[in-house]
C-alpha positions as CSV (number, residue, x, y, z in Angstrom):
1,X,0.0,0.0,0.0
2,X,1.0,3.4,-0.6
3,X,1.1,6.6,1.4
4,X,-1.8,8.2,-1.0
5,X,-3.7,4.9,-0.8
6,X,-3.6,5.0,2.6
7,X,-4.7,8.6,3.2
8,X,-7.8,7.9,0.5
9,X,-8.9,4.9,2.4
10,X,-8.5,6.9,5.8
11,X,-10.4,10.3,4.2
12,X,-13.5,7.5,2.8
13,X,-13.7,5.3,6.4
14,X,-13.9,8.8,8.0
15,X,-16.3,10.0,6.1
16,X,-18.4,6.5,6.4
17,X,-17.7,6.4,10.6
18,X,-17.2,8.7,12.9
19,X,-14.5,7.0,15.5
20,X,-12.0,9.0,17.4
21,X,-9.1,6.1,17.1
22,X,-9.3,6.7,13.8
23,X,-7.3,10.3,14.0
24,X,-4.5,8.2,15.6
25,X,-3.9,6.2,12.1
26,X,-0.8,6.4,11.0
27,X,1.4,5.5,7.9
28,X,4.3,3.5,8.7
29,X,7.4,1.3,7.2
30,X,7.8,-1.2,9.3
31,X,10.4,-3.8,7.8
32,X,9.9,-7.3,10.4
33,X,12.8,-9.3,9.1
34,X,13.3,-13.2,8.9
35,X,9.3,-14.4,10.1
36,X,8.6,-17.7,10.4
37,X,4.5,-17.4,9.1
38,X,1.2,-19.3,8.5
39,X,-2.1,-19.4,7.5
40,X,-4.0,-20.5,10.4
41,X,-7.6,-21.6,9.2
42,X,-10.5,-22.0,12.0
43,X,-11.2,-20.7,15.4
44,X,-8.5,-18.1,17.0
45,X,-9.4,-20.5,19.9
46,X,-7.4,-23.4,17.8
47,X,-4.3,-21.0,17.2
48,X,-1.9,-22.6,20.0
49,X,-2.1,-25.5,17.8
50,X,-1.0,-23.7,14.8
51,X,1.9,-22.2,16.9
52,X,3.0,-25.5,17.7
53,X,3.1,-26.2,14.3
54,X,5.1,-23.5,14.0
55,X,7.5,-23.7,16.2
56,X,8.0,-27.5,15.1
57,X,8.9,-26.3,11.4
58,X,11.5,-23.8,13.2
59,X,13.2,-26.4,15.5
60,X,13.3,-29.0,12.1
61,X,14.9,-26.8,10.1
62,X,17.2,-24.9,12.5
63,X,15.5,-21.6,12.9
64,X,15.2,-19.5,16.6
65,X,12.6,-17.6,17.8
66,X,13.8,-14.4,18.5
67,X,10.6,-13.4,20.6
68,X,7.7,-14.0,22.1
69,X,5.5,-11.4,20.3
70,X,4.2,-12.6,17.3
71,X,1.5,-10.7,14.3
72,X,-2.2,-11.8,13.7
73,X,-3.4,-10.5,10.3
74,X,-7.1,-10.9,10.3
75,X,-8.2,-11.9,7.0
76,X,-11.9,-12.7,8.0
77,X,-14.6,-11.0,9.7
78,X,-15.8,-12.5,12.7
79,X,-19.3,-11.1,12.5
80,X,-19.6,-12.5,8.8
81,X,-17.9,-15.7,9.0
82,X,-18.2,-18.9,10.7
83,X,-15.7,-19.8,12.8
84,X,-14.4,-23.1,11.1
85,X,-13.6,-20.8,8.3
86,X,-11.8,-18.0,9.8
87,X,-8.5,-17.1,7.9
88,X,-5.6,-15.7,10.5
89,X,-1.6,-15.1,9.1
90,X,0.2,-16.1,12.3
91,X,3.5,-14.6,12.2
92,X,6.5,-14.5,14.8
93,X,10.4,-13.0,14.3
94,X,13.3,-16.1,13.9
95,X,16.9,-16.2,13.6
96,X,19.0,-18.3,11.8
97,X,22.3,-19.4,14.2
C-alpha cells in the first residue's frame, strides 16, 4: 500500500464512521525481518495448535525464535464468517544461528 492509498482509504472510512481512534492512524514502514509465518484456518481459539506447528517447522529446520511477540493479520470477519472458516496469518520474528 501506498502513502496516498492510505490517506484515501483513511479520508472515505472517515467519512463513512465517525471514531476518534481513527485520528490516531498512522502510515508507517515497518520492515519485520526473517518471520517464520502461517495461514491458520478455523477458530482463534485453535491457534496454539498452529503455533506449535510453527515452532515445530522452526526447530526442524534450524531456525530460533527471536521473541515472544508474534503478528495476527485478520483476514476474515468474525461477525460475517463462521468460525471453522476463519482465515488468520500467524507470524513470529526467527533467527538463523
Amino acid at each position: 500500500m501506498t502513502e496516498e492509498m492510505f490517506e484515501r482509504f483513511l479520508e472515505q472510512t472517515i467519512r463513512k464512521k465517525q471514531n476518534p481512534f481513527l485520528e490516531k492512524v498512522r502510515f508507517e514502514h515497518v520492515e519485520e525481518g526473517l518471520s517464520c509465518q502461517m495461514m491458520h484456518m478455523g477458530s482463534f481459539d485453535d491457534e496454539p495448535e498452529s503455533f506449535l506447528r510453527m515452532e515445530a517447522f522452526c526447530t526442524e529446520h534450524r531456525y530460533i525464535r527471536s521473541s515472544k511477540i508474534h503478528r495476527e493479520i485478520y483476514l476474515s470477519d468474525p461477525r460475517k464468517t463462521e468460525p471453522s472458516k476463519m482465515k488468520t496469518v500467524l507470524r513470529f520474528p526467527v533467527n538463523k544461528p
